[in-house]
C-alpha positions, 0 to 999 in steps of 0.5 A, a space after each residue: 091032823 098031819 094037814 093042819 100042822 103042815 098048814 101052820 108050820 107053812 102060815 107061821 113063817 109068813 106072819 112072822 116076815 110080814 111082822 118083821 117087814 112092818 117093823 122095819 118099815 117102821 123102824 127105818 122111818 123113825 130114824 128118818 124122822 129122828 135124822 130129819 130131827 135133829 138137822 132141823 134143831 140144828 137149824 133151828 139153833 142156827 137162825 136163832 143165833 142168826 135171828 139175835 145177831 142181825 141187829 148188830 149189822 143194821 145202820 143208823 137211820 136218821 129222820 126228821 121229825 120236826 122244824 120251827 124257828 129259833 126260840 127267843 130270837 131277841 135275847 140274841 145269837 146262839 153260843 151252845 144248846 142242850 137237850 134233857 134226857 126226855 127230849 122234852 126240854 131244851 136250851 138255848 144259850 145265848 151271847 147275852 147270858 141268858 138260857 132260853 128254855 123251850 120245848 124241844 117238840 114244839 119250839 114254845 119258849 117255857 122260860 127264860 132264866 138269864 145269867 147274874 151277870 154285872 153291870 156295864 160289863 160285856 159277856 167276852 167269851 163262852 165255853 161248855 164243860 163235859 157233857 155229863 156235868 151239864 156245866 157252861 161258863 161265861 167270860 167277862 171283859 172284867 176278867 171275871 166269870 160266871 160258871 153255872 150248871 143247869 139240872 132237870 128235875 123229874 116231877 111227879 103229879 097226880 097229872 103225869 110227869 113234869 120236867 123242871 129245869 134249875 140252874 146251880 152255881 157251883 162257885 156261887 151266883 157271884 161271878 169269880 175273878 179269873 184274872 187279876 188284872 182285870 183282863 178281857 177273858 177272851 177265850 175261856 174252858 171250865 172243868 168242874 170236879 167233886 172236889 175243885 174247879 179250874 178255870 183257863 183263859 186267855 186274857 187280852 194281853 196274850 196271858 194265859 190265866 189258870 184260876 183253880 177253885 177248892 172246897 172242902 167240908 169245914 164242919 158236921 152241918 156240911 157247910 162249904 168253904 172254897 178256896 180260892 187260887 190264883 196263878 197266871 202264867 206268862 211265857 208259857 208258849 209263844 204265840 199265845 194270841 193264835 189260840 182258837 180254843 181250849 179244852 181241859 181235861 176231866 181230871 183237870 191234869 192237861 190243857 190243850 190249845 187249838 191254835 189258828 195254824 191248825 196246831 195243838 199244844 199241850 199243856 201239864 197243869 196238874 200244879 196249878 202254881 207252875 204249869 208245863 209246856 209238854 209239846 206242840 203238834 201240827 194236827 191238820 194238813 197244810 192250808 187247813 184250819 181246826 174248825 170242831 174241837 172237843 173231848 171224846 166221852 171220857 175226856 182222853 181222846 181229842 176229835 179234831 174237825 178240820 176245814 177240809 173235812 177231815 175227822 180225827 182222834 187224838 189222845 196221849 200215847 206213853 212213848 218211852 219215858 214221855 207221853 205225847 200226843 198221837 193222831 190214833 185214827 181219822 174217820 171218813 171225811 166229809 166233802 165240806 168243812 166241819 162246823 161242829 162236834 158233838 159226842 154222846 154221853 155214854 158211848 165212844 159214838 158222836 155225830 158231826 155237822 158240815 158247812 153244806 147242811 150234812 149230818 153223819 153219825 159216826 163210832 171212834 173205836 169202830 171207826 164206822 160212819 153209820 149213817 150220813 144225810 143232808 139235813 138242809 141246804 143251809 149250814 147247820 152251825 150248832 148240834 146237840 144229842 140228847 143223852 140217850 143218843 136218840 135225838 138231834 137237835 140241830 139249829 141252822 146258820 138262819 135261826 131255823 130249828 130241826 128234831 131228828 130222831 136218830 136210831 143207832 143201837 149197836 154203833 160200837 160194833 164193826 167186823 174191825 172190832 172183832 177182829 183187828 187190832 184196835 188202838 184203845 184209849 190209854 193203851 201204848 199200842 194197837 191190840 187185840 183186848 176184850 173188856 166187855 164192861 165197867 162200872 163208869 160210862 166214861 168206859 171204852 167197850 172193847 169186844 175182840 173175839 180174837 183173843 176168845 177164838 185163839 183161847 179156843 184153839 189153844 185149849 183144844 190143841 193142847 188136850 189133843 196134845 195131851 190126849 191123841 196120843 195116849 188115846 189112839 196108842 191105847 186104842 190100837 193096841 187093845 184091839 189088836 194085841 191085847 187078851 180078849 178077857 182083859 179087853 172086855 174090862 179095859 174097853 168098857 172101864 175107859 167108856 165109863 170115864 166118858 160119863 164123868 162131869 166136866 164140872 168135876 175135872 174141872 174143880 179137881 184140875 183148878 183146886 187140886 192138880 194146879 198147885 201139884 203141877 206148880 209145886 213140882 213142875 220140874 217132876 211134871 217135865 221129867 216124867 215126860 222123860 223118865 216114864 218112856 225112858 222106864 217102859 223101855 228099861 222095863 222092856 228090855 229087862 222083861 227079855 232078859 227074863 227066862 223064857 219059861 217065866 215069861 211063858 206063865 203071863 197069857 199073851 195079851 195080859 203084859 199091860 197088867 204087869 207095867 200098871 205098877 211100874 208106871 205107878 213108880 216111875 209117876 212116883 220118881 219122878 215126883 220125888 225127884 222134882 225138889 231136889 232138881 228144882 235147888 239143883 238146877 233152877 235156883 230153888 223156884 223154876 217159876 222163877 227161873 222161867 221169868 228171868 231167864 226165858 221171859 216167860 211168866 207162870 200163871 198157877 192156873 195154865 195150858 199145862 193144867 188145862 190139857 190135862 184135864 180136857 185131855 182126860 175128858 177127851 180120851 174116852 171119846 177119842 179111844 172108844 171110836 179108834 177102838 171100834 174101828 180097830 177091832 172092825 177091820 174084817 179078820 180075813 185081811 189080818 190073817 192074809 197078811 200074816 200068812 203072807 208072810 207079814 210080821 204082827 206089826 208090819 200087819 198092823 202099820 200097813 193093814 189095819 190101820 190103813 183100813 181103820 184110818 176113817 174111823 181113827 181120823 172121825 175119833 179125833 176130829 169128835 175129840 176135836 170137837 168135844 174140846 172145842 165146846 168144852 166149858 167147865 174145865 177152862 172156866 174152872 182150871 185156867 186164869 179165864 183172862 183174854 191173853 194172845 199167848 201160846 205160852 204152856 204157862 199162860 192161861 187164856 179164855 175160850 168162847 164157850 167160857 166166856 158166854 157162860 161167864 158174861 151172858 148172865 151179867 149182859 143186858 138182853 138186846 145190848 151190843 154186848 149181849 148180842 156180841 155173846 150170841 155172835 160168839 156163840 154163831 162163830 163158835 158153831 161155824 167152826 164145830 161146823 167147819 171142823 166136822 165138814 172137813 172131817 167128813 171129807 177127809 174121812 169119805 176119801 181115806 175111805 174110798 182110798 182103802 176100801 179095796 184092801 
């Protein structure tokens, strides 16, 4: 019996190590397995953002899909030709007033439809509105014109979809007189609004003639009555026989006049009865000419093609009490003159043709030529996009018609974009702005992420502001100084914060402690005072009480005794704020900041915003300091008090020595976890893109504006993959900051590993 108790008193020990040694085996895999894990989701993230953003990267290509001769070559040469959004149907007009339509594919004539022109009078000139009206105008060697819109029609059958074309008369199927006199309208542009037309030419006798036409309702069956204005300007500018072209804006408010010597005037005509010269501006270089001339989508920005190859865009820049015409950026030349213009419809992105046959695709806001091929080796004289910017339709010097598909998906996209300042349309000067969106097509994209990234670091820098003191202070001296008993309700208390959601701080921070920060501002700055200046009183005070009162607090529990105290202080200091605020700021701080320091209040500011995320933030930041702390091995804080070293002395050149990779990883997480927070900064600041490291400025970080725009964003747009892009970038810096703190924290702990 003794034997075979001894024999398993023996066996016992043996299985259970056994069993032990299985579990460790399987535990140390596990955890390989949860490690390997987690990097390859990392990872994972990681291409994927990367898989979404690549397409922004990739240029335009250009291919030819079809060439035949010109459609209807005997109702005479080509003043300008269209496309309709299917790419089905095209047209050709003509010097003889006539619109051929064919088919785009094919080159087959479908129909012809010519212009009510009148009789024994010749067609003077011709001229293209915007391309979102669809509108064209001919001139008249009576000084009459013609202005018509042309329109296609979706048809639906039983045998598939029809395209129809039609043609509109805004003015009527009568031509107009534009000139009184009767002059030959030798040069001619059109604006067609909802509201009123305006006609300009130029006649034979070098007059400039602006003909305005109104219509307004005139009763409930919704019947149009126009009226009819004319006003013809003489000595308006001199050299008025030099003008090559003219363009008038969307809003029917400026003239511009592209002259022969490679100058631009610029006319006011917003009052049709006494128009203004405003200025006239060399636009070329010397022994150039202006050879393309057209608005940008929008009709504020010129592009300017010049003989010498040169692209550029010109728009109205306000200079102090005057506005004036400004060369904002030139585009990559070409090696032969411009022969043609041609902008999209929808986009700040347009393609131009030169006189040895090339085709280059270009961006104005990105300022990037995507992509540049020779289309033939004749010169390509007229182009047109489609409206969907996908196909070109181009017709060669020799009457030859060529199709090309164009694919361009992301062209307003550029790493200049990003990130340097851009000089948008109707802005004063370069900026850095993000305005991903806007209900009109005419809208300029603008998708800086800098104004994000530095909203970014702003809020963060400022949480840590608020939080790595009061954490790392909070930490240290509850690990070192403070009563066990207390520590154990302390510690777990400040974790448990950690478990608060952010949605939460964030409502409290924007519906509560906003407007308390802003209705007693002045308290909110001296408790920054008041509060150290009131701990140390009380300090100094405490010393002055006998020492066998002293004695009945525990070492450790002082913390306990200066809840209250800073509990009154916080309520002094907010009592005070009033009366400050009429003492020395005039009754409104807000406004004594604006006026006296230039610095403007928003109610909803970094202020708010680091204390809030601060608060987020602290738990993480204390409960890592604090472990690491408490950590550092007792034997090295007893030899040192025993050598003679004071518990402070012990404590600044020992333990936090030894703890400081512990310390610097807590604040970097804290970093980190600022870095990505959402909720507050949606929730507690104005949400604007603002450069502004004013305290009182909001601003609007990368993670808010994902949560903000990726719902609204059109899957696989510019826009929608900009977000992603913003996302990758927001990643590589939690990548670069956690990186670098892992070195840091590697040296600091090869550094003091030895005490």
């Amino acid at each position: 019996m003794s034997q075979a108790n001894s024999t398993d008193t023996v066996q016992r020990p043996v299985v259970s190590t056994s069993m032990r040694r299985l579990k460790d085996r399987l535990t140390t895999h596990f955890m390989g397995v949860g490690g390997v894990s987690v990097i390859i989701a990392i990872l994972l993230i990681f291409f994927y953002l990367l898989y979404v953003v690549i397409p922004l990267f990739l240029p335009a290509s250009l291919e030819r899909s079809g060439s035949y001769a010109q459609p209807g070559p005997s109702f005479g040469k080509t003043v300008h030709i269209t496309i309709e959004e299917q790419n089905e149907i095209a047209v050709r007009w003509t010097e003889q007033g006539a619109g051929v339509f064919f088919d785009a594919r094919t080159g087959e004539v479908l129909q012809n439809k010519t212009l009510p022109k009148p009789e024994e009078v010749k067609i003077t000139s011709f001229a293209a509105g915007n391309l979102n009206s669809a509108t064209i105008a001919y001139g008249f060697s009576n000084g009459q014109a013609l202005v018509a819109k042309q329109r296609f029609r979706l048809n639906y059958t039983e045998g598939g979809r029809e395209v129809i074309p039609q043609l509109e008369y805004p003015l009527g199927e009568e031509p107009v007189q534009v000139s009184e006199e009767g002059d030959e309208l030798q040069k001619i542009a059109v604006e067609v609004g909802e509201e009123s037309t305006t006609i300009v030419a130029l006649g034979e006798n070098n007059n400039l003639v602006i003909a305005s036409f109104g219509s307004e309702s005139d009763g409930l069956m919704g019947e149009l009555s126009e009226e009819k204005e004319f006003v013809i300007t003489r000595g308006l500018v001199s050299n008025l026989s030099s003008i090559q072209a003219l363009l008038i804006s969307q809003d029917q408010a400026i003239l511009y006049a592209a002259h022969t010597n490679g100058e631009v005037s610029v006319f006011d005509i917003r009052d049709k009865q006494s128009p203004t010269f405003i200025e006239r501006v060399p636009v070329v270089g010397k022994n150039a000419q202006v050879t393309a001339f057209r608005f940008l989508t929008g009709g504020i920005s010129l592009l300017i093609g010049s003989s010498d190859g040169h692209i550029q865009q010109w728009f109205p820049v306000r200079r102090e009490d005057s506005v004036h015409l400004t060369r904002i950026r030139e585009l990559e030349p070409s090696s032969a003159a411009i022969t043609d213009l041609v902008t999209e419809q929808r986009r700040k992105g347009f393609i131009s043709i030169d006189a040895q046959g090339t085709l280059a695709v270009h961006h104005s806001t990105a300022k990037r030529t995507m992509a540049s091929e020779k289309i033939s080796d004749s010169v390509l004289s007229h182009a047109m996009l489609s409206p969907r910017a996908d196909t070109v339709l181009i017709e060669e010097l020799n009457g030859s018609y060529q199709l090309v598909k164009l694919e361009n998906e992301h062209p307003d996209f550029s790493w200049s974009v990003l990130w340097e300042k851009i000089w948008y349309e109707s802005y004063e000067e370069p900026g850095y702005v993000w305005q991903s969106s806007s209900a009109s097509n005419d809208f300029e994209p603008k998708f800086s992420l800098m104004p994000l990234a530095f909203g970014t670091l702003k809020a963060a820098f400022y949480a840590l502001l608020f939080a790595v003191p009061l954490a790392l202070m909070g930490a240290i001296y509850t690990a070192y100084f403070m009563a066990p008993k207390m520590r154990a309700m302390v510690k777990p208390t400040i974790e448990v914060m950690e478990a608060l959601p952010t949605v939460i701080l964030g409502f409290l921070a924007g519906l509560w402690l906003a407007p308390v920060v802003e209705s007693h501002l002045p308290g909110v700055f001296s408790l920054l005072i008041i509060l150290p200046l009131g701990v140390l009183l009380f300090a100094y005070l405490w010393q002055q009480i006998p020492s066998n009162l002293r004695a009945r607090i525990p070492d450790g529990w002082l913390p306990a005794i200066l809840i209250p105290i800073v509990i009154a202080l916080g309520w002094v200091s907010m009592s005070m704020s009033q009366p400050m605020e009429a003492a020395f700021f005039g009754g409104d701080m807000r406004l004594w900041l604006g006026n006296e320091l230039g610095l403007e209040f928003d109610q909803r500011n970094s202020l708010v915003v680091g204390i809030a995320m601060g608060v987020a933030v602290i738990p993480t930041i204390f409960s890592i300091a604090e472990d690491a702390v408490f950590n550092v091995p007792k034997h090295l804080t007893f030899g040192s008090l025993a050598l003679g070293a004071t518990p402070w002395q012990t404590l600044i050149r020992v333990v936090i020595l030894t703890a400081s990779p512990g310390i610097f990883s807590a604040i970097m997480i804290g970093l980190g976890r600022a870095v990505g927070e959402t909720m507050i900064v949606l929730m507690a600041t104005g949400n604007t893109p603002v450069m502004d490291m004013s305290i009182f400025q909001g601003m609007r970080t990368l993670s808010a504006n994902i949560a903000v725009e990726m719902p609204e964003s059109e899957v696989g747009s510019t826009h929608y993959r900009i977000l992603f892009l913003a996302a990758l970038v927001l990643f590589l810096i939690t990548f670069v900051f956690n990186t670098m703190a892992e070195l840091v924290r590697q040296r600091l702990r090869k550094k003091y590993s030895s005490l």
